[in-house]
VEXDREN-2710 file (C-alpha; in Angstrom, 1 decimal):
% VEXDREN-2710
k/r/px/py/pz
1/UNK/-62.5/-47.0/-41.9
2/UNK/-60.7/-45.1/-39.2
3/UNK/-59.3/-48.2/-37.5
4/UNK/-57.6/-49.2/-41.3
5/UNK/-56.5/-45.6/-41.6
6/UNK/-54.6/-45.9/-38.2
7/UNK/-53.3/-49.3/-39.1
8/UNK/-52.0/-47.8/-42.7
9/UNK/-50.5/-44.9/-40.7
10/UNK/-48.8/-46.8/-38.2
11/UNK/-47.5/-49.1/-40.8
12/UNK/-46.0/-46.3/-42.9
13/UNK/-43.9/-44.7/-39.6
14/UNK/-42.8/-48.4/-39.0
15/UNK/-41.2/-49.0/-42.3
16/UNK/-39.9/-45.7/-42.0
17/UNK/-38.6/-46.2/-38.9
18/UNK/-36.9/-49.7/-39.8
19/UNK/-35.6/-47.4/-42.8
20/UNK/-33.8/-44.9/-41.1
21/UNK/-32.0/-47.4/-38.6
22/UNK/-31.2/-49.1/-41.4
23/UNK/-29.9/-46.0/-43.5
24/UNK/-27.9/-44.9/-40.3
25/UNK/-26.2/-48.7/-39.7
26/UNK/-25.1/-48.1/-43.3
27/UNK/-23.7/-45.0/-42.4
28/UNK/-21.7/-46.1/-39.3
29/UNK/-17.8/-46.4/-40.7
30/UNK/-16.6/-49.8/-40.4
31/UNK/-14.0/-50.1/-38.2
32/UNK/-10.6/-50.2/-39.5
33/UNK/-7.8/-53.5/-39.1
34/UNK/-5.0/-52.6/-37.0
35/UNK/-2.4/-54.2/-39.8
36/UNK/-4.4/-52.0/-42.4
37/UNK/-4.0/-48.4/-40.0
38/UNK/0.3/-49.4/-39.1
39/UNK/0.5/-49.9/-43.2
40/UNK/-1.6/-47.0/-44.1
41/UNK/1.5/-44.8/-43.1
42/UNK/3.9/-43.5/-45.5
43/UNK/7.2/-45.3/-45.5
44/UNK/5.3/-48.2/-43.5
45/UNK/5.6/-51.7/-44.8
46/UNK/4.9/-55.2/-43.6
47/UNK/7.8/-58.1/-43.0
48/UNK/5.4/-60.9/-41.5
49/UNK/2.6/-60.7/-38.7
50/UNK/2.9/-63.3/-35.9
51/UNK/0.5/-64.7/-33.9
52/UNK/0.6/-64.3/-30.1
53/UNK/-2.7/-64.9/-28.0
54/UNK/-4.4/-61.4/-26.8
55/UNK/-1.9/-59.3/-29.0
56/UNK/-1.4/-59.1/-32.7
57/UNK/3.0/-59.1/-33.5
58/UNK/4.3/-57.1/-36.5
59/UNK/7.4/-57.2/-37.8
60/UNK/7.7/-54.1/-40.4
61/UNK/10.2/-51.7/-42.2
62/UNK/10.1/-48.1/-42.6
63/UNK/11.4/-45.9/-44.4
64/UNK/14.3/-43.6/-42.6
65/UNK/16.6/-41.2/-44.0
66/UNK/20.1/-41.4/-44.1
67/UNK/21.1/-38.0/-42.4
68/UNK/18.1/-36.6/-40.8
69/UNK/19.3/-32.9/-41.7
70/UNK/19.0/-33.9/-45.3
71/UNK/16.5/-36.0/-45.7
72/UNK/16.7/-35.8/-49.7
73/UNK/20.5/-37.3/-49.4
74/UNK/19.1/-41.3/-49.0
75/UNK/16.9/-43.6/-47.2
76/UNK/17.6/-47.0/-45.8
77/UNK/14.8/-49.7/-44.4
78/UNK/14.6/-49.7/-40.6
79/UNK/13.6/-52.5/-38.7
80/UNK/10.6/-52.8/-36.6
81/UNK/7.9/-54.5/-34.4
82/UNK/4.9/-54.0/-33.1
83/UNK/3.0/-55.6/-30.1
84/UNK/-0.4/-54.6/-30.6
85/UNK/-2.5/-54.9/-27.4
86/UNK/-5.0/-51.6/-27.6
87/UNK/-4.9/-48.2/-29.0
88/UNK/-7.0/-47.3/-25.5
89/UNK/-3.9/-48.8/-23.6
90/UNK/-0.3/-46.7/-23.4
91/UNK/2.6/-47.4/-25.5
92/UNK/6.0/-48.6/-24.5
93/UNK/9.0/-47.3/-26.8
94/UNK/11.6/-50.0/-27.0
95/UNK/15.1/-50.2/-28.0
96/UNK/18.1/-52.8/-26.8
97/UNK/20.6/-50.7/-28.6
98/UNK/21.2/-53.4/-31.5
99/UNK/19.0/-55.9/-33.1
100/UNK/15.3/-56.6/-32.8
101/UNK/14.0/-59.7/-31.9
102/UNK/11.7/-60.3/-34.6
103/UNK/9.7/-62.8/-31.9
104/UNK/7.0/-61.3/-29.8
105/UNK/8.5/-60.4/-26.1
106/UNK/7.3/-58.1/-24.0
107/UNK/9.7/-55.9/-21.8
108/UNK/9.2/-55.1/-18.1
109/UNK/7.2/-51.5/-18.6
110/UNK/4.8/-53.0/-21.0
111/UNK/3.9/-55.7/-18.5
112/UNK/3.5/-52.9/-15.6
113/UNK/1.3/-50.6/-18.1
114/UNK/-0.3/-53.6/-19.5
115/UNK/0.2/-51.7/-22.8
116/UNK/1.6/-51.8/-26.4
117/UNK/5.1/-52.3/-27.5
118/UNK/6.9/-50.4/-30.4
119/UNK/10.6/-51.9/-30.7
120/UNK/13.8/-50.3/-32.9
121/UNK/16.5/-52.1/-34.5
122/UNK/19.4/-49.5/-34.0
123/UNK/20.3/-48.1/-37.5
124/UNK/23.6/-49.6/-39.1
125/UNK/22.8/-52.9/-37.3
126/UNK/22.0/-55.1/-40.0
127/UNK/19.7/-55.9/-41.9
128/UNK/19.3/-51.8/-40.9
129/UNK/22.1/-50.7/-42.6
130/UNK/21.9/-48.6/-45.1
131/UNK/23.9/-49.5/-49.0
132/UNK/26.5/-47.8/-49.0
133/UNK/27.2/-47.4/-45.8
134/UNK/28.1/-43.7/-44.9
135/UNK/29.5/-44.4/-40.8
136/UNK/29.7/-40.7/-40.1
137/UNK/25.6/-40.9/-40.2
138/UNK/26.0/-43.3/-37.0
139/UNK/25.9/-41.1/-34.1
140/UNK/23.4/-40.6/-31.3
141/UNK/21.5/-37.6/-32.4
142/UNK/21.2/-39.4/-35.7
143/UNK/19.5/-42.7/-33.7
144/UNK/17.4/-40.3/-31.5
145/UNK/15.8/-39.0/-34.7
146/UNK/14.9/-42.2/-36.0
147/UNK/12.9/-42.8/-32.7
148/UNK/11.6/-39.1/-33.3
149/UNK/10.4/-40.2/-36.3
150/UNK/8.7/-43.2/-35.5
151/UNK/7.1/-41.9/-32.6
152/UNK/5.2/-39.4/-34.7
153/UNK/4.5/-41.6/-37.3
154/UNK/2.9/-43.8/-34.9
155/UNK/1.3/-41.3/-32.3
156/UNK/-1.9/-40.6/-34.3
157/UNK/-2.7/-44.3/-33.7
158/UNK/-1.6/-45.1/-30.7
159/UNK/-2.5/-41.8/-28.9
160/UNK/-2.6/-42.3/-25.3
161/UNK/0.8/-42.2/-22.8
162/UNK/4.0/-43.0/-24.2
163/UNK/7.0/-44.4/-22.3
164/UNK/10.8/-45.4/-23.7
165/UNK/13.2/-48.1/-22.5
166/UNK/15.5/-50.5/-23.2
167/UNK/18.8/-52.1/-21.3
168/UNK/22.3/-51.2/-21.6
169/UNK/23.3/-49.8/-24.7
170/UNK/19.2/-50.0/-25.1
171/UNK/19.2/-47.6/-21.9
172/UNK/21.4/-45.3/-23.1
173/UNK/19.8/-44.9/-26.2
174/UNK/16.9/-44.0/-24.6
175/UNK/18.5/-41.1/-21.9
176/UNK/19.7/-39.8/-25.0
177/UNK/16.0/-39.7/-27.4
178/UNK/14.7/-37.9/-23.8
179/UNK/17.7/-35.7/-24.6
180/UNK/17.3/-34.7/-27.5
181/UNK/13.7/-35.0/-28.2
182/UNK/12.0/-34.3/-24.5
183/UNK/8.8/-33.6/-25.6
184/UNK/8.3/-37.0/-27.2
185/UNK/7.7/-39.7/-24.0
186/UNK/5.8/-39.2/-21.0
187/UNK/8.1/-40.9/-19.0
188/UNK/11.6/-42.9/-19.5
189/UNK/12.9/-46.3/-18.0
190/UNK/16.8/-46.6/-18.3
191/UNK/17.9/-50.1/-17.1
192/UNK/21.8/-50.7/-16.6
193/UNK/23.0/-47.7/-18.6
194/UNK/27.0/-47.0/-18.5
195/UNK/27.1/-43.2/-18.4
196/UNK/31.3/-42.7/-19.4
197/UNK/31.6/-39.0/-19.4
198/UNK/35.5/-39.0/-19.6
199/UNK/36.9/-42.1/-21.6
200/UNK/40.5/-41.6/-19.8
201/UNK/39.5/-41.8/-16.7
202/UNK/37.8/-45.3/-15.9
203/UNK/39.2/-45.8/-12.1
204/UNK/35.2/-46.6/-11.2
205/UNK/35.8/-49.7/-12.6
206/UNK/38.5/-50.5/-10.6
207/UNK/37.4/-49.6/-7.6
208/UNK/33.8/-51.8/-8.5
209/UNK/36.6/-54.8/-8.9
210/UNK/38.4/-54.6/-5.7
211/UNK/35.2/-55.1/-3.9
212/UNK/32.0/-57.0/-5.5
213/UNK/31.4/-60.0/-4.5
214/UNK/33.4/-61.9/-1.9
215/UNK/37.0/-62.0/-1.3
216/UNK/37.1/-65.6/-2.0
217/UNK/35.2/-65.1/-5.2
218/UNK/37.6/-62.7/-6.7
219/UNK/40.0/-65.0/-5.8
220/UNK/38.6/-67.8/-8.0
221/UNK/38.1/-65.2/-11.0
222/UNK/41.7/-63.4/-10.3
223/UNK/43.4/-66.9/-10.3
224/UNK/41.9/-68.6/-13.6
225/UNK/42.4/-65.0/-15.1
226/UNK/46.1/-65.0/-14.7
227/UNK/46.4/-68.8/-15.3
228/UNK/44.7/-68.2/-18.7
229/UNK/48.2/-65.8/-19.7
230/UNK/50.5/-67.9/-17.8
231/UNK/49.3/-70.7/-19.9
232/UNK/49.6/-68.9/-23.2
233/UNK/51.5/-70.9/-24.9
234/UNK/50.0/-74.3/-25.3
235/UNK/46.1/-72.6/-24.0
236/UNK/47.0/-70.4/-27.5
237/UNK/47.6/-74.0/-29.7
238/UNK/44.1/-75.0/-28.6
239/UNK/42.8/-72.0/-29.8
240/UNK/44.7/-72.3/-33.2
241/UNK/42.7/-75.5/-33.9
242/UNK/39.6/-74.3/-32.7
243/UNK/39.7/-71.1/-35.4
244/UNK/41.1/-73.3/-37.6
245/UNK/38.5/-76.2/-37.2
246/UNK/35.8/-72.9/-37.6
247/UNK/37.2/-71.2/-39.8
248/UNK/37.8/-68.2/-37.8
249/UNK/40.1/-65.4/-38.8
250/UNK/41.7/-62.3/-37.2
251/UNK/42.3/-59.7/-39.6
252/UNK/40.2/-57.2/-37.7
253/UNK/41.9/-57.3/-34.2
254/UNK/45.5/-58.3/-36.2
255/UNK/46.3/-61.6/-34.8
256/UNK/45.1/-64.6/-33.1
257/UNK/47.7/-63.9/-29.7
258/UNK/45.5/-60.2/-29.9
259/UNK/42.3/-62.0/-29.7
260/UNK/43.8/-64.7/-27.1
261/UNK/44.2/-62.6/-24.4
262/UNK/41.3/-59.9/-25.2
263/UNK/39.3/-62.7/-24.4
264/UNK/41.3/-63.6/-21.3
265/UNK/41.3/-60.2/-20.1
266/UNK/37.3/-60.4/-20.6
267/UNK/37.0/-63.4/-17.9
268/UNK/36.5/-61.5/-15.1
269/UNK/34.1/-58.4/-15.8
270/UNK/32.3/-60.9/-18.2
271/UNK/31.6/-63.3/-14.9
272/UNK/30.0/-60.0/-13.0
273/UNK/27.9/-58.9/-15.8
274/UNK/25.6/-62.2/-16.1
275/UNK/26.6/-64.2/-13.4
276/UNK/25.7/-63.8/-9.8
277/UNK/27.4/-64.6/-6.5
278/UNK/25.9/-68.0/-6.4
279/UNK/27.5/-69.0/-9.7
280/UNK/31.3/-68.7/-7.9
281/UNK/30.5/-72.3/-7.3
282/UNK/31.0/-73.3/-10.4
283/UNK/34.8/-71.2/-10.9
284/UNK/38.1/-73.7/-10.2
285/UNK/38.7/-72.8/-6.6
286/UNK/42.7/-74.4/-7.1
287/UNK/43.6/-72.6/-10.6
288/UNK/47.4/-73.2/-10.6
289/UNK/46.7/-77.3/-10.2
290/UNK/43.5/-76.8/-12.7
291/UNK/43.9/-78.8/-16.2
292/UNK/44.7/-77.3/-19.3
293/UNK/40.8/-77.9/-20.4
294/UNK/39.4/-76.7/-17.1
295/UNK/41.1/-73.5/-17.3
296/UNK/39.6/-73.7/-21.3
297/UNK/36.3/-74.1/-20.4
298/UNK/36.1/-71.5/-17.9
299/UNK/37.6/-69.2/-19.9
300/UNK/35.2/-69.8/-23.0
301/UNK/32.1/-70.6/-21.2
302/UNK/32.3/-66.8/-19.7
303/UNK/34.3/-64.8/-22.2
304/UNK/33.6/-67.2/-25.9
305/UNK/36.4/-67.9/-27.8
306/UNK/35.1/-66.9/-30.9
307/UNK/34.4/-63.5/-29.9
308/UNK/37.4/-61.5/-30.4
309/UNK/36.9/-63.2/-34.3
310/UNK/36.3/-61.6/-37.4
311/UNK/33.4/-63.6/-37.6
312/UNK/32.0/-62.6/-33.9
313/UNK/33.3/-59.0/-34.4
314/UNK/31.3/-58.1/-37.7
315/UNK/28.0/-58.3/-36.0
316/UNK/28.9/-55.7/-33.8
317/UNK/30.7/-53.4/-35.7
318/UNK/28.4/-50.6/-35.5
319/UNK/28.6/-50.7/-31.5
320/UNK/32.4/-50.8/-31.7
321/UNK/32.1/-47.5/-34.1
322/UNK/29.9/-45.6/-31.6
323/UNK/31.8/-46.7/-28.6
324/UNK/35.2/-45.5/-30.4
325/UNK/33.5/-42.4/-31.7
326/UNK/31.0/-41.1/-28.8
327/UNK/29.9/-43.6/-26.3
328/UNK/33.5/-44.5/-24.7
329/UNK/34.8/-47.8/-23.6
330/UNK/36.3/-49.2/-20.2
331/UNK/40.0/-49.7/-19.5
332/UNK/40.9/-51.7/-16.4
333/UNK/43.8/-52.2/-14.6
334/UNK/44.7/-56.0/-13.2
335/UNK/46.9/-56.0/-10.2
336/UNK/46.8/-59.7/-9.6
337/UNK/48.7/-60.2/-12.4
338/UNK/52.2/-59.3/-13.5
339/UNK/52.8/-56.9/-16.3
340/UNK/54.8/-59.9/-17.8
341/UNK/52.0/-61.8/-19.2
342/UNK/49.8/-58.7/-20.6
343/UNK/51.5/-57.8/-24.1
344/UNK/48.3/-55.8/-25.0
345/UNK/46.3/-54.3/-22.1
346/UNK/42.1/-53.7/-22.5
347/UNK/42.4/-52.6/-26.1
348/UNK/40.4/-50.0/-27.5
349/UNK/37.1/-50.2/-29.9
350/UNK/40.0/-49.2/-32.5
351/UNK/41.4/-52.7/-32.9
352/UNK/37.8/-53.8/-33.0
353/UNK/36.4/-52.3/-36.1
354/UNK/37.9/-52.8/-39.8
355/UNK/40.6/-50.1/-40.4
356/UNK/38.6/-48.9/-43.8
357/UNK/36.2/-47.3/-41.2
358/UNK/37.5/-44.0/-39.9
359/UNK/37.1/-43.2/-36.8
360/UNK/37.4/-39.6/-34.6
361/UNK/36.3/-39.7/-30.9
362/UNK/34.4/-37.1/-30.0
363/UNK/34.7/-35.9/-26.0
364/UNK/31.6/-33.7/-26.1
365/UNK/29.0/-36.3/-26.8
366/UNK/28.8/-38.3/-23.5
367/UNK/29.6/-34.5/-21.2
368/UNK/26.4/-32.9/-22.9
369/UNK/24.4/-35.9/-22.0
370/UNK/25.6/-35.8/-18.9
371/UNK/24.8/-32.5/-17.9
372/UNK/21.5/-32.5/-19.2
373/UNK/20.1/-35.3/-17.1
374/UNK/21.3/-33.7/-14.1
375/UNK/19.9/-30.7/-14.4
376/UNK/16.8/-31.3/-17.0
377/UNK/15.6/-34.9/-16.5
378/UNK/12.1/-35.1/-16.1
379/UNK/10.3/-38.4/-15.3
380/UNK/13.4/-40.5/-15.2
381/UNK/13.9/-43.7/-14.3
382/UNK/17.5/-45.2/-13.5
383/UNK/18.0/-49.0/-12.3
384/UNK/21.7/-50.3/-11.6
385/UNK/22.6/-53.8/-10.3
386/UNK/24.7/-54.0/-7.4
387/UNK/27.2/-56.1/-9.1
388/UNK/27.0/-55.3/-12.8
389/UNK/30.7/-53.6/-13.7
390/UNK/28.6/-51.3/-16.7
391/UNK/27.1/-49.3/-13.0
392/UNK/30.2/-48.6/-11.9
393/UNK/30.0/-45.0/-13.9
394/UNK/26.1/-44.4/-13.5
395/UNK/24.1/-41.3/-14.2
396/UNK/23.3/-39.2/-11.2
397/UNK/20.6/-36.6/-11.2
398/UNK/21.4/-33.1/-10.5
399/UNK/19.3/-30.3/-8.8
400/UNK/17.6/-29.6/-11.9
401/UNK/15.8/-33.1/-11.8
402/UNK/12.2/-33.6/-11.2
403/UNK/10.2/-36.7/-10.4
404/UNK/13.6/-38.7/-11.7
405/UNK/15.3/-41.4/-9.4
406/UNK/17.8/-43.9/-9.3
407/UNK/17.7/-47.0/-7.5
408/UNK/19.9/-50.0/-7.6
409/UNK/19.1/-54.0/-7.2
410/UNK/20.5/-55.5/-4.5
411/UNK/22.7/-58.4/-5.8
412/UNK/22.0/-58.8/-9.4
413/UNK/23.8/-58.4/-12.3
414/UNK/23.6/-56.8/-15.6
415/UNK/20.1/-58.2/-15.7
416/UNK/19.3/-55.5/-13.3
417/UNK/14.8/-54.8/-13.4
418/UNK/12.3/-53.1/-11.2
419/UNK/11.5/-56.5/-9.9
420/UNK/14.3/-57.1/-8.3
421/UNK/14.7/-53.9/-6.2
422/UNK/13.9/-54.1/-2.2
423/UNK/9.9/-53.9/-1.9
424/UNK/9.9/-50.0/-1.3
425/UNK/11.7/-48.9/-4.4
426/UNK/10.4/-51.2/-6.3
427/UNK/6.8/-50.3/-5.6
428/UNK/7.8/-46.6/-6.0
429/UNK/9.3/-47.3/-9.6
430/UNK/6.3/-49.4/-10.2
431/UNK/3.9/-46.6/-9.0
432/UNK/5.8/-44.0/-11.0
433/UNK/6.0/-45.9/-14.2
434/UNK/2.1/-46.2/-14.2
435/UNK/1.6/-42.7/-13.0
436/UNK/3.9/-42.0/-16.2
437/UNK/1.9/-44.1/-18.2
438/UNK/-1.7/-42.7/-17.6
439/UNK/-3.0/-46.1/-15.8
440/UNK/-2.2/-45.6/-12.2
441/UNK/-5.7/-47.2/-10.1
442/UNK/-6.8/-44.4/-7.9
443/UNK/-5.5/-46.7/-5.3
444/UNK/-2.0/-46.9/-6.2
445/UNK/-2.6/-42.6/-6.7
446/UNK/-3.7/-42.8/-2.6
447/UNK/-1.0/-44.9/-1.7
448/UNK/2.3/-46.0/-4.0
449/UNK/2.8/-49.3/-1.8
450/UNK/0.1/-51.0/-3.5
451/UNK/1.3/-50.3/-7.4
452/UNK/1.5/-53.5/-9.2
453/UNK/1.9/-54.4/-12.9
454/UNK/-1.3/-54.2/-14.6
455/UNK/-0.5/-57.4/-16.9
456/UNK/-0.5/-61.0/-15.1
457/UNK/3.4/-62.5/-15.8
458/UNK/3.7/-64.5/-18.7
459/UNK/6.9/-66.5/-18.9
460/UNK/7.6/-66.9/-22.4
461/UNK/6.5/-63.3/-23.4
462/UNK/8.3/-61.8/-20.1
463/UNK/11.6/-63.2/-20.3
464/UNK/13.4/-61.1/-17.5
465/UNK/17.3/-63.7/-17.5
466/UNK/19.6/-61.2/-19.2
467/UNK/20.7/-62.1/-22.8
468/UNK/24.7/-62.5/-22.8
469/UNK/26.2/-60.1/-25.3
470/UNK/29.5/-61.7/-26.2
471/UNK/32.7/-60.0/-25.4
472/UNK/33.2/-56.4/-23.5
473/UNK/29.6/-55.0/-24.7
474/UNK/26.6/-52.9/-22.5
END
């Protein structure tokens, strides 16, 4: 009798054992789908998800408004994407400074971090663009907000370290988030940014062009340059039957001979921004006894043709705006060729954008930038390539910078990356960056030299060659 009354009372903990695990598995909350927590916030909504292998890709809108000091005056759909790795791991803030690719990619700091990557479409760059289109809402404090926006939108999921970057006008646009909105990033990563604090005065540039490369390069470059405008006449009948077999108008820019040697006068700085020393090779050394066709292709393999179009120009109209309104743009001189054969000069983002658009520059914008990296930056990073003409007016850090640096690549072009500066800088950036990040190895904390990404290379999602922007664009 008292072994059955153990048994029964043994028996009756067990099931109420087995009942209370199983009551408190019920109780565990099931863990919630990425997709489901990104849609879950207001204004979020999903495009497509792709699938890449140890990430999940979204491409999404959300919901910005039109002027971010009155929010109630209008909203528009902003681009963009997501590359999910981890909410443990840190997040990288992306821009580029005009479209997103909606195909996964990973940029050089997310490979470093081994992290996520949030990327921006630029607002007014379409399909971003909001109906009407009000252009005095394009401006950088504007842009900044959006960024502001999504980062606090986003920050309750992805809550560990956040860093922004992004390459020439993508670079820029990041300096000036950390600007305006310091508090946001943990840590910034500027690659190739033109810093033009006083449009008029653009003799940098130059000086840059009387001494990259070799002489015998510049030679090559100078000499199809000013064989393109001695050849105007019947180079310019080609170019009528190209538009005309395209269907290629100049209304914007005024005229065909406008957009003729706009192009021409591209040749040059085009070359230096995604070509390299090696590629001289392949410039007509002998331009006066070049053909017709070899003095074409040159000039359209380099500069395009179809750039200076209405057709190539709409694209980029919001760049044009900004560039005209706050950002600046280049002028260059050309000694090596007489003042007979330029009608037009480098002409000004004016010409560039449709006259229904006004346009006021202000001075201010790119000084206040200016100042306030050099004496507030905090966690900067600044990479330049030794030969790309956009870092011939760089930022510079003052004596009010902390843990900021700039460091240029030997050699390289706009394409300009971390990986391509000598081994001690580029193992400093690299240690900094993950420092930055949150996800520096106690070794690389003991001793910099040995910082290395934290992600293995992957060549289709780490594409590092530098995407040609047509015509005179950062």
């Amino acid at each position: 009798m008292r072994k059955a009354l153990r048994w029964l009372l043994a028996l009756v903990v067990l099931i109420g054992t087995a009942g209370t695990a199983g009551a408190a598995t019920a109780a565990e909350p099931k863990a919630v789908d990425i997709k489901d927590r990104l849609l879950s916030v207001p204004g979020m909504s999903l495009i497509e998800e792709k699938p890449y292998t140890g990430y999940r890709f979204f491409v999404l809108n959300y919901t910005q408004p039109v002027d971010h000091r009155r929010p109630s005056k209008g909203t528009f759909q902003q681009r963009i994407t997501v590359l999910h790795k981890d909410v443990s791991r840190p997040t990288v803030f992306y821009t580029g400074g005009y479209n997103v690719s909606t195909n996964p990619s990973r940029r050089e700091p997310t490979q470093i971090v081994d992290g996520n990557q949030v990327s921006m479409e630029y607002r007014y760059f379409t399909p971003s663009r909001p109906q009407p289109a009000d252009w005095s809402k394009l401006d950088i404090w504007q842009a900044a907000s959006d960024q502001h926006r999504i980062f606090e939108a986003l920050k309750p999921i992805y809550s560990k370290n956040w860093i922004s970057t992004g390459g020439s006008k993508g670079g820029m646009t990041a300096t000036y988030y950390e600007r305006f909105y310091p508090r946001d990033m943990d840590g910034v990563v500027a690659y190739v940014a033109p810093n033009d604090v006083v449009n008029r005065e653009d003799s940098a540039y130059d000086r840059f062009f009387a001494r990259v490369g070799t002489e015998e390069c510049r030679a090559r470059l100078n000499g199809v340059q000013r064989e393109a405008l001695v050849r105007r006449a019947p180079l310019k009948e080609k170019y009528e039957a190209y538009a005309a077999e395209n269907g290629y108008t100049f209304d914007t820019i005024g005229s065909l001979d406008r957009a003729y040697e706009a192009v021409v006068l591209d040749y040059v700085w085009g070359f230096w921004q995604y070509s390299t020393l090696k590629d001289c090779a392949d410039i007509p050394a002998d331009a006066k006894n070049a053909t017709d066709d070899e003095i074409w292709n040159s000039v359209d393999t380099i500069s395009g043709f179809s750039f200076y179009t209405d057709q190539g120009l709409a694209p980029y109209t919001p760049y044009y705006y900004q560039a005209g309104t706050q950002l600046g743009a280049p002028t260059i001189h050309f000694p090596h060729i007489e003042r007979k054969y330029i009608r037009y000069g480098y002409q000004p983002p004016r010409n560039f954008v449709p006259r229904d658009i006004d346009m006021r520059f202000q001075p201010w914008a790119m000084r206040d930038v200016d100042n306030w990296v050099k004496r507030n930056a905090r966690q900067m990073l600044f990479v330049y390539g030794e030969n790309d003409p956009w870092g011939a007016e760089p930022f510079r850090l003052g004596h009010g910078a902390r843990d900021s640096y700039v460091l240029t690549a030997p050699g390289m072009n706009h394409g300009a990356n971390v990986a391509g500066l000598v081994p001690e800088e580029k193992a400093l950036a690299t240690a900094r960056i993950l420092d930055w990040a949150g996800v520096a190895p106690a070794a690389v904390q003991e001793n910099p030299s040995a910082a290395r990404p934290l992600a293995t290379f992957d060549a289709k999602l780490d594409k590092r060659d530098v995407q040609r922007e047509p015509a005179l664009r950062p």
